[in-house]
DOVEX-349056 format. One line per 10 residues: their letters; for each residue x, y, z of C-alpha. Coordinates in steps of 0.05 Angstrom, whole numbers, plus 5000, padded with zeros to 4 digits. Layout:
# residues N
a = X:Y:Z | ...
***
This chain:
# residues 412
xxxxxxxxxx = 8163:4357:1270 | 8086:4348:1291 | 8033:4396:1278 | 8022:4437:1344 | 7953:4441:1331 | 7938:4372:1324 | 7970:4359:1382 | 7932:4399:1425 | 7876:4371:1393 | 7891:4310:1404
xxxxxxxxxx = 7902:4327:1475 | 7834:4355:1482 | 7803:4280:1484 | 7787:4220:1439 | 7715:4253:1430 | 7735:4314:1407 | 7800:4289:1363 | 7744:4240:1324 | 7695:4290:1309 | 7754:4327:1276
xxxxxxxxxx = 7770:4279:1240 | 7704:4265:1217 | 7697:4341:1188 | 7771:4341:1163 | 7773:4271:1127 | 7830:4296:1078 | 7876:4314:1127 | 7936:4275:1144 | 7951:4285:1214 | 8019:4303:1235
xxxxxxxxxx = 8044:4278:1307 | 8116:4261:1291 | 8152:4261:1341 | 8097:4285:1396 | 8102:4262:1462 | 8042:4226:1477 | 8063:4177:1535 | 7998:4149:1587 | 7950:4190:1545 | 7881:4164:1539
xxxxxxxxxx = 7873:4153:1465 | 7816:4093:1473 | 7791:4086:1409 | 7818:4142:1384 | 7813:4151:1299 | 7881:4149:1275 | 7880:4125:1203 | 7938:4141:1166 | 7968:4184:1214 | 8034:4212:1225
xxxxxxxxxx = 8069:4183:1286 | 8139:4165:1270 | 8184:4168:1326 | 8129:4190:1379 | 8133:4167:1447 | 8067:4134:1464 | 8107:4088:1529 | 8053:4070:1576 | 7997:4099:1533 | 7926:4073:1528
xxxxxxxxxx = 7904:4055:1451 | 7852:3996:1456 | 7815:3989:1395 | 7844:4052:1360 | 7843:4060:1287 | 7919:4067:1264 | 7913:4026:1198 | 7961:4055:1156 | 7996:4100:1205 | 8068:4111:1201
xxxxxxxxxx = 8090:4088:1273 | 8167:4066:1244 | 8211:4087:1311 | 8152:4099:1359 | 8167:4080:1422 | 8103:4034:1448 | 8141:4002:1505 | 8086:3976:1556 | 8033:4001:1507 | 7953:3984:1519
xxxxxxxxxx = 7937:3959:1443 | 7890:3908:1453 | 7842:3901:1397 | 7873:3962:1358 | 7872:3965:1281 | 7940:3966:1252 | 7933:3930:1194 | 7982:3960:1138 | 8017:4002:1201 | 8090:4016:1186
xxxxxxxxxx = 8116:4001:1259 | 8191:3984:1232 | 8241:3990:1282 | 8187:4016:1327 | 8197:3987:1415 | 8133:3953:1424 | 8162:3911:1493 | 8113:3893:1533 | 8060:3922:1494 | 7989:3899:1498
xxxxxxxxxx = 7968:3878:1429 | 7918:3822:1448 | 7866:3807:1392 | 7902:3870:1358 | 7901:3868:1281 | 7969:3869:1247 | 7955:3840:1180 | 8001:3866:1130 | 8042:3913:1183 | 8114:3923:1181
xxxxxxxxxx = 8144:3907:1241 | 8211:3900:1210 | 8272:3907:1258 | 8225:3920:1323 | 8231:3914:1392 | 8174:3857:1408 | 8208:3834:1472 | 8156:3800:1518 | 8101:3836:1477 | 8031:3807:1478
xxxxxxxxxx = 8006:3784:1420 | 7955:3727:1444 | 7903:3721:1388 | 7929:3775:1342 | 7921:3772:1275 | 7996:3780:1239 | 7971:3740:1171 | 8025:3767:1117 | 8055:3815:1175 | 8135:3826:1165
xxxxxxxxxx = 8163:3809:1237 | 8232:3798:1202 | 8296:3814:1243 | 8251:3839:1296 | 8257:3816:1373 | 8205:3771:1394 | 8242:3743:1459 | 8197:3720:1511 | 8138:3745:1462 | 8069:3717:1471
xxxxxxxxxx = 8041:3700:1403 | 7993:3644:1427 | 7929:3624:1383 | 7958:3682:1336 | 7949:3678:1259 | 8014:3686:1224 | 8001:3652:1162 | 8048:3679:1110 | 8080:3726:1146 | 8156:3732:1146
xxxxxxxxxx = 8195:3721:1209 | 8268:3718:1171 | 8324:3720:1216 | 8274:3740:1277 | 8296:3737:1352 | 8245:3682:1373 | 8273:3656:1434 | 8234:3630:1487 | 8168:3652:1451 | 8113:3630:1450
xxxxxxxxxx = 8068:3606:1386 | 8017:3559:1429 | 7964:3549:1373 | 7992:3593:1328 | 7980:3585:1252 | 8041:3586:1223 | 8019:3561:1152 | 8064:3587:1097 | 8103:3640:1137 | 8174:3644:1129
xxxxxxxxxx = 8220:3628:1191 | 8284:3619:1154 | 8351:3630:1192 | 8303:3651:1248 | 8318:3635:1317 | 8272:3598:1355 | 8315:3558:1413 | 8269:3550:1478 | 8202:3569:1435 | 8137:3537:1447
xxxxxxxxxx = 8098:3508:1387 | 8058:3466:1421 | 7995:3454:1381 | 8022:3500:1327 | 7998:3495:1254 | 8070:3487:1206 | 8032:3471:1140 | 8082:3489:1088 | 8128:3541:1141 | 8202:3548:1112
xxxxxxxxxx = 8245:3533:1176 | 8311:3538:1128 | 8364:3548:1171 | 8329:3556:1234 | 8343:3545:1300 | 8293:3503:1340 | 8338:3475:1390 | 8305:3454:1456 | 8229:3481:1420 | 8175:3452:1457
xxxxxxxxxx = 8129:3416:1399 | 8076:3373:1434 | 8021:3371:1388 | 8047:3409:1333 | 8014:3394:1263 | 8076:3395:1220 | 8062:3382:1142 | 8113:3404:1075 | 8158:3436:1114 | 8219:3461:1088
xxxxxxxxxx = 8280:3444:1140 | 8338:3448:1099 | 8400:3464:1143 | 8358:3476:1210 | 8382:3456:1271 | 8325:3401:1305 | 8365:3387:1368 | 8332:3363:1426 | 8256:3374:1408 | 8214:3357:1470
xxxxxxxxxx = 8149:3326:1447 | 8128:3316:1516 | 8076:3357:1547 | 8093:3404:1606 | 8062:3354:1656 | 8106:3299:1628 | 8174:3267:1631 | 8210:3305:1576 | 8218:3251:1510 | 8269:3288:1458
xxxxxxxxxx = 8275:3274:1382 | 8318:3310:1335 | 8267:3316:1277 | 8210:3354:1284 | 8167:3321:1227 | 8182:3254:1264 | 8163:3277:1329 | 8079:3263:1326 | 8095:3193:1296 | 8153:3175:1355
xxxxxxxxxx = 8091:3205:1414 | 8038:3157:1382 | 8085:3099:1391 | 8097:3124:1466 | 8029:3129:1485 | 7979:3098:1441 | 7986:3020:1440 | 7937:3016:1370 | 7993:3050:1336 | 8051:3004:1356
xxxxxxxxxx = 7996:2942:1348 | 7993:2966:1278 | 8063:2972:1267 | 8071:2901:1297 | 8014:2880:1249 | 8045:2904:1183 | 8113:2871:1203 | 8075:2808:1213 | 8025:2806:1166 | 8046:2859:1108
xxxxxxxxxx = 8055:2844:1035 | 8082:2891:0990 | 8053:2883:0919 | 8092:2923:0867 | 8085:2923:0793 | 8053:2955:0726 | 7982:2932:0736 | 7959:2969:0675 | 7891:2956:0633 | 7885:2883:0622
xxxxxxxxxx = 7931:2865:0670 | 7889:2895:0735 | 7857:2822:0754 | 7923:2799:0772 | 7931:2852:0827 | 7866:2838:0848 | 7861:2770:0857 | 7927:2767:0884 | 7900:2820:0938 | 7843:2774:0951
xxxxxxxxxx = 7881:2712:0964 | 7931:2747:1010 | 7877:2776:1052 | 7846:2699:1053 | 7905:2678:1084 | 7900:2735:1138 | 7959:2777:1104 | 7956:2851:1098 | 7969:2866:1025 | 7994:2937:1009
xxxxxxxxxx = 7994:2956:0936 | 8039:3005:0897 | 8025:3005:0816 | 8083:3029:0775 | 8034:3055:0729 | 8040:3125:0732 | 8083:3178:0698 | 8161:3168:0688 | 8178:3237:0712 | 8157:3212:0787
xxxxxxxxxx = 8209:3188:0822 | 8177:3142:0879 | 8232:3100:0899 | 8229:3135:0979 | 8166:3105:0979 | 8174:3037:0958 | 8234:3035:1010 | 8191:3052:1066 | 8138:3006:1052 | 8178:2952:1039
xxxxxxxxxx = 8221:2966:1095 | 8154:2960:1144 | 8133:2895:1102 | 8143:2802:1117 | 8163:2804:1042 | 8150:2830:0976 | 8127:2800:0908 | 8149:2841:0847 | 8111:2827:0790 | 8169:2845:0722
xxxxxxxxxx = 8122:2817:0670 | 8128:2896:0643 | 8189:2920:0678 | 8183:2992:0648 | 8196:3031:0711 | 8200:2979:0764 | 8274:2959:0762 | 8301:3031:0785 | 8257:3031:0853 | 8282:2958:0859
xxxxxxxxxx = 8349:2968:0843 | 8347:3026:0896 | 8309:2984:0950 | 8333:2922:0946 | 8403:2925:0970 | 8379:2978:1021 | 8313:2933:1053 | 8333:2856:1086 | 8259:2835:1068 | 8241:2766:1015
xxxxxxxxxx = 8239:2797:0950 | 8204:2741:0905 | 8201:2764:0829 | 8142:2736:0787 | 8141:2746:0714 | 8076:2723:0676 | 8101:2684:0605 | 8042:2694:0568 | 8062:2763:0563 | 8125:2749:0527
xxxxxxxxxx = 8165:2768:0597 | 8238:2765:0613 | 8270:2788:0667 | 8305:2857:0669 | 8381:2866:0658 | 8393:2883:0733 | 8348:2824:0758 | 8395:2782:0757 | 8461:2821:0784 | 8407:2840:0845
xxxxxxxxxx = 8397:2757:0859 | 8479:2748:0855 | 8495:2810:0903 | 8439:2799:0953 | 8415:2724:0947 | 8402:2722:1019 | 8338:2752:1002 | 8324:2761:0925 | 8294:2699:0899 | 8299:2673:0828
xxxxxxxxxx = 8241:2685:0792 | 8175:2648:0780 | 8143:2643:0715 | 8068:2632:0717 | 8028:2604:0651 | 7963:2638:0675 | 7929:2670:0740 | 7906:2611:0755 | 7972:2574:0756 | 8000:2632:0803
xxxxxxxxxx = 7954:2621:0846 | 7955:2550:0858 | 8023:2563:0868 | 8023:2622:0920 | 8030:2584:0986 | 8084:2531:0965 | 8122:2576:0912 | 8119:2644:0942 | 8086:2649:1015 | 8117:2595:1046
xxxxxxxxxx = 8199:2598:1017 | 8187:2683:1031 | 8160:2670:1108 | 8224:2615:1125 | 8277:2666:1093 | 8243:2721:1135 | 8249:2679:1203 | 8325:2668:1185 | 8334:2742:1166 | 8309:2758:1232
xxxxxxxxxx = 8353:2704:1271 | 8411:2745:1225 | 8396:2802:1245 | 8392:2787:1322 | 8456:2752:1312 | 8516:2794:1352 | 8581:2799:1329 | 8639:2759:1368 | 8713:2774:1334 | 8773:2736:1340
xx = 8824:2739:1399 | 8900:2717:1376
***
């Protein structure tokens, strides 16, 4: 039950409610429960403050001071908040629809379980807020900070996070079908099991984000003003609008396919002038060299990466002189990428080929050539465009004829 007396103080007027509170500083005011609905409370002093339950509908609190107040079950429906401090406010399972809380600050509040619908929350500051199972339909979070705060299993449909920052906060099994994250920052936001079906994510910066088990269906990356263009993977979706609408990207993409070479290989000390003057003679011959060294720690598993470049690459030469680590991203790539794989293994160095080499040339000859031994640098190199460059660019032009090849049958 509220104290009767600070009620009717309260009543009296902002003015005269601050100055008691400025003579009383160690009192905890009581208004649980009080029925406070349209007043004028205009930054009003209400730090720490008892309000649980009280009905504050239609009530004017613009840049009042509730940090720390105990607003869990308040009823804020249609609530002027704008610019208020509620930073640390325990507002769980409190009706804040339609509320006002532009510019408002809500870092570290508990908003657990609450009643957000179509609340305004344009430019608030939510950083480490909990917002999780609340109600955020049709809410307005636009240019809001919410990095790190936890959204679990929220209502989020048809909301709006226009310019939001998102980084770190926690979204899991949240459900976000009709959003808008256009221009939203995702750095490192844990969609897990989400639903983001039909999300609007033109110009959303998407980085580390963790999407196990969420549902990406029909993700329009298309601005408002634009034929909708859906993908199903949000991390994909910036990548798929460049290639729509900026024809640098695609002439890049059409460059690498053309002109790329995938080095790969355990350059290590001693052995660096090889991938140098290799790089050197490609780019002579107006080829785009792209370099991956295998020298690097054995816990690292890169073999997604040599996949994708050599997937975007006219052919590939693998250098096996020290095959320490090589053979398990070729063995993964090989049989996965229809590019020339030529193998070069540099006999000075007392190199053989590794076990799998050869079962990779057997299964998928098409495109694995046998190996070249060079005697020196300089022998490799007077043998580039006969041994390797030209053999790797006529096996390319027949993989491609392959590969546009159709498929007939048989009729009996």
């Amino acid at each position: 039950m509220a104290n009767k007396k600070h009620v009717a103080l309260l009543k009296q007027g902002v003015a005269a409610w601050n100055a008691w509170r400025h003579e009383n500083r160690t009192i905890s005011p009581n208004l649980s429960g009080a029925d406070l609905a349209r007043a004028d409370l205009r930054g009003a002093y209400l730090l720490g403050a008892d309000l649980r339950r009280a009905i504050l509908s239609g009530a004017n609190l613009s840049k009042a001071n509730l940090t720390k107040a105990n607003l869990s079950g308040a009823i804020l429906s249609e609530t002027d908040l704008r610019g208020a401090n509620l930073s640390d406010a325990d507002l769980r399972g409190a009706n804040l629809s339609e509320a006002n809380l532009r510019r408002a600050d809500l870092s570290k509040a508990n908003l657990r379980g609450a009643d957000l619908v179509e609340a305004n929350f344009w430019a608030a500051n939510l950083r480490k807020a909990d917002l999780s199972q609340g109600n955020l339909i049709q809410a307005t979070l636009t240019r809001g900070n919410l990095s790190g705060a936890n959204l679990a299993r929220a209502k989020l449909g048809q909301a709006n996070f226009d310019g939001a920052d998102l980084t770190t906060a926690n979204l899991s099994k949240a459900n976000l079908a009709w959003a808008s994250l256009q221009r939203a920052v995702l750095v490192g936001t844990d969609l897990t099991g989400a639903d983001l079906t039909r999300c609007r994510i033109y110009g959303v910066s998407a980085w580390r984000l963790k999407l196990k088990r969420a549902k990406q269906h029909n993700l329009i990356i298309t601005r408002q003003d634009e034929p909708a263009i859906t993908v199903d993977d949000i991390e994909v979706a910036q990548f798929v609008y460049l290639l729509l609408h900026n024809e640098k990207i695609r002439n890049v993409i059409d460059t690498v396919g053309k002109k790329g070479v995938l080095l790969l290989g355990r350059f290590i000390k001693g052995r660096i002038e090889i991938l140098e003057r290799l790089r050197e003679e490609l780019r002579n011959r107006g080829y785009l060299p792209i370099i991956f060294n295998f020298d690097k720690p054995e816990t690292k598993n890169f073999t997604e990466t040599v996949r994708l470049l050599a997937g975007l690459s006219h052919f590939v030469i693998a250098d096996v002189t020290n095959p320490k680590s090589a053979p398990l991203e070729l063995q993964a790539t090989v049989p996965e990428v229809m590019v020339p794989f030529k193998p070069i293994i540099q006999e000075s160095e007392g190199g053989k080929p590794f076990a799998m080499l050869e079962d990779l040339w057997i299964q998928h000859r098409d495109w694995v050539f046998e190996p070249l031994y060079y005697s020196s640098l300089d022998a490799l190199v007077g043998a580039l465009d006969e041994k390797i460059i030209k053999p790797a660019k006529a096996r390319f032009a027949e993989l491609l004829a392959r590969k546009a090849e159709k498929m007939k049958g048989e009729h009996v």
